[in-house]
PyMOL CGO cylinders between C-alpha atoms (Angstrom):
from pymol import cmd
from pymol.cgo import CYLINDER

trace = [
    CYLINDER, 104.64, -118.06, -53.66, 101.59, -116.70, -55.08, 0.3, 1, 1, 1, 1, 1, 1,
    CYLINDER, 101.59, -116.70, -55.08, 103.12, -115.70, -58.02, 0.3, 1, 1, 1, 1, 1, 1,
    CYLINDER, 103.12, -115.70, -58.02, 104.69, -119.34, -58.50, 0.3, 1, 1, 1, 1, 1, 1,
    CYLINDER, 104.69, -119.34, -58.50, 101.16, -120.76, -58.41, 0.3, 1, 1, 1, 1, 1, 1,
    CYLINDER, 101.16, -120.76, -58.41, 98.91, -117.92, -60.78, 0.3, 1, 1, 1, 1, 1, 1,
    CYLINDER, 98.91, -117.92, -60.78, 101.63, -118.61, -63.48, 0.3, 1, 1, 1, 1, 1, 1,
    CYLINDER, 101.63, -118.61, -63.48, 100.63, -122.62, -63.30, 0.3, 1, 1, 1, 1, 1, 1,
    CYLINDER, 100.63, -122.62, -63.30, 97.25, -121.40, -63.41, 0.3, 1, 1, 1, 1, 1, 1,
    CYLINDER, 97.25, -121.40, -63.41, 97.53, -119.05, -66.44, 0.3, 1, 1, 1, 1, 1, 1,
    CYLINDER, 97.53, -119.05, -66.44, 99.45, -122.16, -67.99, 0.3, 1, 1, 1, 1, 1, 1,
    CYLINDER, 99.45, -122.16, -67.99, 96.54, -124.48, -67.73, 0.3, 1, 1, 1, 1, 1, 1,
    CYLINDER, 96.54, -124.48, -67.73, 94.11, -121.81, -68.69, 0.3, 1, 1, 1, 1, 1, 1,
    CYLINDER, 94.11, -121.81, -68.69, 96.20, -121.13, -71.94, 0.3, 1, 1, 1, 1, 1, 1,
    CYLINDER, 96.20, -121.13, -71.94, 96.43, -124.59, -72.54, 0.3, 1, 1, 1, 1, 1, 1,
    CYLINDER, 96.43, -124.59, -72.54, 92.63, -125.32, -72.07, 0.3, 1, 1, 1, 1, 1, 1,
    CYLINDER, 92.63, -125.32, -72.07, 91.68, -122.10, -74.36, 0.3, 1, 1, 1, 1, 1, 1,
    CYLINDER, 91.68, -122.10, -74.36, 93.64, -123.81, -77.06, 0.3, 1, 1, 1, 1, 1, 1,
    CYLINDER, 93.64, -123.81, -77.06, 92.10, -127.12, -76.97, 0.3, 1, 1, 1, 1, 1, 1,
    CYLINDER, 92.10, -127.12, -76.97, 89.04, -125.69, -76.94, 0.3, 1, 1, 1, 1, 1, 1,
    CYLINDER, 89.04, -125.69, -76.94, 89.48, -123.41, -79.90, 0.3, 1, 1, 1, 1, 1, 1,
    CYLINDER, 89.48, -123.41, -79.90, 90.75, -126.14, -81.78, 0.3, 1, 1, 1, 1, 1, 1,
    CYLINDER, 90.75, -126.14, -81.78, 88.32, -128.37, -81.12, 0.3, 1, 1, 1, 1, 1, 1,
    CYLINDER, 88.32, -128.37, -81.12, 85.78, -126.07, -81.04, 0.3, 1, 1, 1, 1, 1, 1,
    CYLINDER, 85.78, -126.07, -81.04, 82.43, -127.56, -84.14, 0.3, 1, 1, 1, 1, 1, 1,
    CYLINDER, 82.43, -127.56, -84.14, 81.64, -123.76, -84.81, 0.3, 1, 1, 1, 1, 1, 1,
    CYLINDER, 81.64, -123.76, -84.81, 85.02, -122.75, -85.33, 0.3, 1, 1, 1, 1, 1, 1,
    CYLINDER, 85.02, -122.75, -85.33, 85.34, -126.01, -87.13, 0.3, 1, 1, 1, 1, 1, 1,
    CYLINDER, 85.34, -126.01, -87.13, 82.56, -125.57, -89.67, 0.3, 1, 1, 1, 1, 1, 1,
    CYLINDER, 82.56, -125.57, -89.67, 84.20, -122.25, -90.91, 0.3, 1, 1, 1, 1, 1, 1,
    CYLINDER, 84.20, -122.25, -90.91, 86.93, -124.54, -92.14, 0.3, 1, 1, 1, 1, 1, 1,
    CYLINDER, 86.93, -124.54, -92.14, 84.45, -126.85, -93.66, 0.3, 1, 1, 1, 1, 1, 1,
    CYLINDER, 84.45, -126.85, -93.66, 82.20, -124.99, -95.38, 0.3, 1, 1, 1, 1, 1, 1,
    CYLINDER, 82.20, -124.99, -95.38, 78.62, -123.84, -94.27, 0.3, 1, 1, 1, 1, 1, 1,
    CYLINDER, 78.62, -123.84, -94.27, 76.14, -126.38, -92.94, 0.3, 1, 1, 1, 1, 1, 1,
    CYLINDER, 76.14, -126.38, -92.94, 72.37, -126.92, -93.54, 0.3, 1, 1, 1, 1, 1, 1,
    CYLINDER, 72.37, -126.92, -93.54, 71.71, -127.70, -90.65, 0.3, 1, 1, 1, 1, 1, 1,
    CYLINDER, 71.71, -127.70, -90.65, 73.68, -126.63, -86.53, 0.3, 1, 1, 1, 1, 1, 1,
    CYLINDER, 73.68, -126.63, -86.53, 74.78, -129.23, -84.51, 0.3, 1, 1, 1, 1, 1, 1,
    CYLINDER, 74.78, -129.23, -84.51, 74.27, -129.48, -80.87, 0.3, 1, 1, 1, 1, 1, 1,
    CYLINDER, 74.27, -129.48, -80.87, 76.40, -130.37, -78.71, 0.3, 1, 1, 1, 1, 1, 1,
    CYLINDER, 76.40, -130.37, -78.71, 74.71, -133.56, -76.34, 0.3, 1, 1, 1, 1, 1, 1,
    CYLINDER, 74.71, -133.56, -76.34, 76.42, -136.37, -74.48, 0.3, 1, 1, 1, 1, 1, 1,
    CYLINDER, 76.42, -136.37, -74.48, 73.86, -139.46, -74.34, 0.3, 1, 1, 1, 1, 1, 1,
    CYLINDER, 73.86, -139.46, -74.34, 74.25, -143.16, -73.93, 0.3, 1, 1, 1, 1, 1, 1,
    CYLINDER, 74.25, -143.16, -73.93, 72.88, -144.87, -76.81, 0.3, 1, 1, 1, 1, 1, 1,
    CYLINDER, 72.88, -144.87, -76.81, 72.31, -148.77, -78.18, 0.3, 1, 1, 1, 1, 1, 1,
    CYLINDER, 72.31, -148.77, -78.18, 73.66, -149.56, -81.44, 0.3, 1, 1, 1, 1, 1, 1,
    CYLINDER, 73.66, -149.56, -81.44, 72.59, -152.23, -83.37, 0.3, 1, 1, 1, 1, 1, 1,
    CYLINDER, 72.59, -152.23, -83.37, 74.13, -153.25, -86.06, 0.3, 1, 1, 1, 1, 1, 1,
    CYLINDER, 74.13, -153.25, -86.06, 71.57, -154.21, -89.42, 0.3, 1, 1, 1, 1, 1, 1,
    CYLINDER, 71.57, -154.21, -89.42, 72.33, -157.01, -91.40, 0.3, 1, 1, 1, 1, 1, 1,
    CYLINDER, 72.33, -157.01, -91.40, 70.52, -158.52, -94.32, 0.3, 1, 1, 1, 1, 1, 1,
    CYLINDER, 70.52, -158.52, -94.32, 67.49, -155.88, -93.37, 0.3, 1, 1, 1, 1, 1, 1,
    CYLINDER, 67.49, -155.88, -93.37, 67.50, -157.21, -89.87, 0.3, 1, 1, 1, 1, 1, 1,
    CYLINDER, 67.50, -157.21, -89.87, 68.61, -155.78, -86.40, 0.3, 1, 1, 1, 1, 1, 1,
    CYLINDER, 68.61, -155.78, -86.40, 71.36, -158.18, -85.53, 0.3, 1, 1, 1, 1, 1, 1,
    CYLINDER, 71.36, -158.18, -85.53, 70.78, -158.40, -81.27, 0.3, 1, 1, 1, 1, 1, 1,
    CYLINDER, 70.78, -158.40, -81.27, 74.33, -160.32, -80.74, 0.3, 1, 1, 1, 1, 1, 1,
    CYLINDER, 74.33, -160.32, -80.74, 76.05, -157.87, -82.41, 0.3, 1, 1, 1, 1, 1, 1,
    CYLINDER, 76.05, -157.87, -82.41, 74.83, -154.83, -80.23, 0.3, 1, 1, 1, 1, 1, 1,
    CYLINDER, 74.83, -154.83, -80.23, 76.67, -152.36, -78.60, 0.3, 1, 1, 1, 1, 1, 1,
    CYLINDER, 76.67, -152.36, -78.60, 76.96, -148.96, -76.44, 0.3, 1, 1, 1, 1, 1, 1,
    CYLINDER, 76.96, -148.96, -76.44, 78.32, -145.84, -77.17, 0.3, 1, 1, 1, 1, 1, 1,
    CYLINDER, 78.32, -145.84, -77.17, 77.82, -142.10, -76.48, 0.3, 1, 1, 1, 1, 1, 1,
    CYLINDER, 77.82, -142.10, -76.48, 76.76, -139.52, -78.81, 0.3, 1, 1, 1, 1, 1, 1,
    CYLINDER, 76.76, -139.52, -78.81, 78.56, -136.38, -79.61, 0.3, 1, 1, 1, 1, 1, 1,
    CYLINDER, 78.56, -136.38, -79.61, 76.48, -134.08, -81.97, 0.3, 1, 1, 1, 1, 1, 1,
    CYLINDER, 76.48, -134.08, -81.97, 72.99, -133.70, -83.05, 0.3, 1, 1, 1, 1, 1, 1,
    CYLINDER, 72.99, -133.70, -83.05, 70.50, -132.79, -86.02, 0.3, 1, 1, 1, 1, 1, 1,
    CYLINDER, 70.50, -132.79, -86.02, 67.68, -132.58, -86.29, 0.3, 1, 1, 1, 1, 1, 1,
    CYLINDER, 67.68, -132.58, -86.29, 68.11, -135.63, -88.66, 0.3, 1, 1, 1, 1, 1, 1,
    CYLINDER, 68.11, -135.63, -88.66, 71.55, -137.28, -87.63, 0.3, 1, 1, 1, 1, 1, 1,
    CYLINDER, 71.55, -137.28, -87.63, 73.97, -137.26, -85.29, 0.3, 1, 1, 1, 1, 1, 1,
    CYLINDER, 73.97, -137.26, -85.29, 77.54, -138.58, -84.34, 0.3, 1, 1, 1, 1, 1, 1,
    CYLINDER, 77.54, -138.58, -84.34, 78.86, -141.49, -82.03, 0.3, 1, 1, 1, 1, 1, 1,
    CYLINDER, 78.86, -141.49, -82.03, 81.88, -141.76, -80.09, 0.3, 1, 1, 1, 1, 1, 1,
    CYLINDER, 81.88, -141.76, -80.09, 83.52, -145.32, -81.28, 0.3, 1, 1, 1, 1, 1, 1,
    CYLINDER, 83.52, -145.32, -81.28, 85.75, -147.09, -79.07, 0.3, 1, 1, 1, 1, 1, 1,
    CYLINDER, 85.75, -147.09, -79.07, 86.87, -149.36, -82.29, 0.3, 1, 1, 1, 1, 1, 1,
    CYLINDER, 86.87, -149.36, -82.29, 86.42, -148.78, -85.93, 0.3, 1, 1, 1, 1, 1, 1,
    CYLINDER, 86.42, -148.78, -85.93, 83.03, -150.59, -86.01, 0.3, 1, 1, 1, 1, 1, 1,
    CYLINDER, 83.03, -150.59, -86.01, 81.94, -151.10, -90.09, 0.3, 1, 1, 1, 1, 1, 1,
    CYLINDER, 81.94, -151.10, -90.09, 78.37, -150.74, -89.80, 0.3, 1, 1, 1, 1, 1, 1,
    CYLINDER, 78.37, -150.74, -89.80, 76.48, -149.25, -93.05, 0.3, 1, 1, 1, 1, 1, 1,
    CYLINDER, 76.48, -149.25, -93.05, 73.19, -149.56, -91.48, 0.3, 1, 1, 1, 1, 1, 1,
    CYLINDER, 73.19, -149.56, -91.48, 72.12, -149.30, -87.92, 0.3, 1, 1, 1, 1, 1, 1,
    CYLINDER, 72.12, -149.30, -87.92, 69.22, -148.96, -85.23, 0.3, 1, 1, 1, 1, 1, 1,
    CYLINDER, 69.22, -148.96, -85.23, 69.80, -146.60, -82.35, 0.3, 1, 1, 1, 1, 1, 1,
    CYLINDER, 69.80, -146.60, -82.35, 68.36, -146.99, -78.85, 0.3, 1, 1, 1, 1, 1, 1,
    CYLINDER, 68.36, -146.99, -78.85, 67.70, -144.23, -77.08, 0.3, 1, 1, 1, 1, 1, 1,
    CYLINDER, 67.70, -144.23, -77.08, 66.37, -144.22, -73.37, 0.3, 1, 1, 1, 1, 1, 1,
    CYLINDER, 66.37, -144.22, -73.37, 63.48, -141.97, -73.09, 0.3, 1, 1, 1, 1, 1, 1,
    CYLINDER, 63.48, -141.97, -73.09, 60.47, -141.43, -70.58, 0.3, 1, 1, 1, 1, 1, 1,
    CYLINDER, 60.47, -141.43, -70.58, 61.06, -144.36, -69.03, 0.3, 1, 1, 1, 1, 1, 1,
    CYLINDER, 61.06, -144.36, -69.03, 61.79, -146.70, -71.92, 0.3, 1, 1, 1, 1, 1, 1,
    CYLINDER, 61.79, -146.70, -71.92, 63.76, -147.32, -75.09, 0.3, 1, 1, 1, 1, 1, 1,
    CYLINDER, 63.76, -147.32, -75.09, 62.98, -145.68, -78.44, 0.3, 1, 1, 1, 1, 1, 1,
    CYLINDER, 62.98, -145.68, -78.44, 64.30, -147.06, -81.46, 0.3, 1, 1, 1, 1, 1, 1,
    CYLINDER, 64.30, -147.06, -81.46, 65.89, -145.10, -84.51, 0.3, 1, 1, 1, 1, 1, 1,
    CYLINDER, 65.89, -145.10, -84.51, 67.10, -146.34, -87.96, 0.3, 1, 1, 1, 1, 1, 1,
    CYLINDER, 67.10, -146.34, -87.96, 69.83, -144.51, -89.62, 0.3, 1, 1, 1, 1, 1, 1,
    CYLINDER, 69.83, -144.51, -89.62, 72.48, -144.83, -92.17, 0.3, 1, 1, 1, 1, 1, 1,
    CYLINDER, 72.48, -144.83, -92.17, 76.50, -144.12, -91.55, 0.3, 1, 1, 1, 1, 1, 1,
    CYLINDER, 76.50, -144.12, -91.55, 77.51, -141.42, -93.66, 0.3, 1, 1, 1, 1, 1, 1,
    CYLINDER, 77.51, -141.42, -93.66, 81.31, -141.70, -92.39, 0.3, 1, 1, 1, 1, 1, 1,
    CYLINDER, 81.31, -141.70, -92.39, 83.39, -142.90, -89.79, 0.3, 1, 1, 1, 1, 1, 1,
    CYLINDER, 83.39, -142.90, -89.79, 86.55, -140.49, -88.74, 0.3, 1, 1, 1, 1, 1, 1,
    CYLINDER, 86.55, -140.49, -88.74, 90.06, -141.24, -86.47, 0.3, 1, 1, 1, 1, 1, 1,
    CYLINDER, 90.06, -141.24, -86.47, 89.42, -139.08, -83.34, 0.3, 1, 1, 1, 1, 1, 1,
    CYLINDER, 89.42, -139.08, -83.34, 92.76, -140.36, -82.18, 0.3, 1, 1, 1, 1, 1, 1,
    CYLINDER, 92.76, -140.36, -82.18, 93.88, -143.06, -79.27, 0.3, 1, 1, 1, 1, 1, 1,
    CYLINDER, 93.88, -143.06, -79.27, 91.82, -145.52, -80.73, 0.3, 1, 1, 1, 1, 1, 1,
    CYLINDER, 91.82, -145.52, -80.73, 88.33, -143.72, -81.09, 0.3, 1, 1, 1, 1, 1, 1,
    CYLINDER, 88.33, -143.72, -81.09, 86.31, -142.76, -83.78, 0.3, 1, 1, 1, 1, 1, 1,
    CYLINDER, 86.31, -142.76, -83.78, 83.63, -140.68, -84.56, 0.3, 1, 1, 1, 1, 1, 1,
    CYLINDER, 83.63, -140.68, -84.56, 80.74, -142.44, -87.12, 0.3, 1, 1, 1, 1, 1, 1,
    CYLINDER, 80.74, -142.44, -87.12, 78.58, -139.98, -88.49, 0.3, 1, 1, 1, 1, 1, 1,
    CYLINDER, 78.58, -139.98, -88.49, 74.44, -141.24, -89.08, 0.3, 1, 1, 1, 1, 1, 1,
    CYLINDER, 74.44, -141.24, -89.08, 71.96, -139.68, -90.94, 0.3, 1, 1, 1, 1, 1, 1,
    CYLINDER, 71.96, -139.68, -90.94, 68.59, -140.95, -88.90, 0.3, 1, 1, 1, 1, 1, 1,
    CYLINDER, 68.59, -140.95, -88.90, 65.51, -142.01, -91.78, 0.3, 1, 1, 1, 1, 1, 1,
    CYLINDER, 65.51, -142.01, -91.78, 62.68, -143.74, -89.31, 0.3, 1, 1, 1, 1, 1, 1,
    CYLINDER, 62.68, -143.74, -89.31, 61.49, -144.40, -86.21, 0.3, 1, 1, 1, 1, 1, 1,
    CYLINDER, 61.49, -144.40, -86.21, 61.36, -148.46, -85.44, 0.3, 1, 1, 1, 1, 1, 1,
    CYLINDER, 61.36, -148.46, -85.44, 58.75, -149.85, -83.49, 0.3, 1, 1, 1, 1, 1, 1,
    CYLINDER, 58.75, -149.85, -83.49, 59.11, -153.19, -81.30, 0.3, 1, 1, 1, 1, 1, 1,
    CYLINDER, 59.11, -153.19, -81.30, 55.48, -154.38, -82.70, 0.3, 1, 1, 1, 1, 1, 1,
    CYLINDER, 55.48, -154.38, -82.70, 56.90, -154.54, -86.11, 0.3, 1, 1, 1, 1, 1, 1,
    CYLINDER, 56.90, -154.54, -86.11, 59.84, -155.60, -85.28, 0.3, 1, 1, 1, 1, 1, 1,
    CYLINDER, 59.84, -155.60, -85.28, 59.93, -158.11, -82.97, 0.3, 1, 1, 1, 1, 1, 1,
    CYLINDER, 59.93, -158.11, -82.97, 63.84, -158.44, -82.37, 0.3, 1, 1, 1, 1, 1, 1,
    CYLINDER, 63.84, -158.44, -82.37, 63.87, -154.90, -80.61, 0.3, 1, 1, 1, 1, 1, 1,
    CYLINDER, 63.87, -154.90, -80.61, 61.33, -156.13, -78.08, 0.3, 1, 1, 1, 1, 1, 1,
    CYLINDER, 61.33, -156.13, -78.08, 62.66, -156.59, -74.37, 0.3, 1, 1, 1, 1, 1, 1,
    CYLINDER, 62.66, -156.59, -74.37, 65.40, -154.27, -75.17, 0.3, 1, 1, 1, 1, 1, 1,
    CYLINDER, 65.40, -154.27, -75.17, 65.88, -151.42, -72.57, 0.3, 1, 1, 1, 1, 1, 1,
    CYLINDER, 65.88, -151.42, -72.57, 68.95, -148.69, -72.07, 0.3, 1, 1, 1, 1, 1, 1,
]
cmd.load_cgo(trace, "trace")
């Protein structure tokens, strides 16, 4: 019986070794050519806010969770294929919300209907100069 229930084991163990290798960004960057910069793997809930005309559109805002970080960008985990060229990030921090502005660089299928949009971050954005961001907390 023991026997009966190691092999299931092994099975799973195989299986999860795989998916990991597979799936694996280091492995993954071999196949895609050296990077400037690592990435770090980090699991965060963040605000996006979609810019439009050069302003943070606040009905258009939603949540997702990050996947990867730089030092200067960093990927999302979509739940649609949201077009967004231009966005500002909230992130929860000490107690309140910092805001980041950053560009999409390139949204990718991650299969069953999620996506992965790649930002490269350019500036910090404060409430006091710009007054749609204020009363906005994660």
């Amino acid at each position: 019986m023991l026997t009966f229930f190691q092999k299931k084991e092994h099975e799973v163990q195989s299986f999860m070794l795989k998916l990991v290798n597979n799936n694996c960004p280091d492995l993954m960057a071999l196949e895609e050519g050296p990077r400037l910069e690592s990435r770090v793997n980090l699991t965060l809930v963040v605000l996006v806010i979609p810019i439009v005309q050069k302003r943070p559109k606040i009905e258009r805002m939603f949540a997702a969770v990050t996947k990867e970080f730089t030092t200067l960008g960093l990927s999302l985990v979509l739940n649609d294929p949201r077009a967004v060229e231009e966005v500002v990030l909230g992130f929860r921090w000490e107690g309140e919300t910092k805001f980041v502005r950053a560009q999409a660089k390139h949204l990718s299928p991650m299969g069953a209907g999620f996506y992965q949009l790649g930002l490269q971050l350019k500036q910090m954005m404060h409430p006091s100069d710009w007054p749609e961001l204020e009363g906005i907390a994660l």
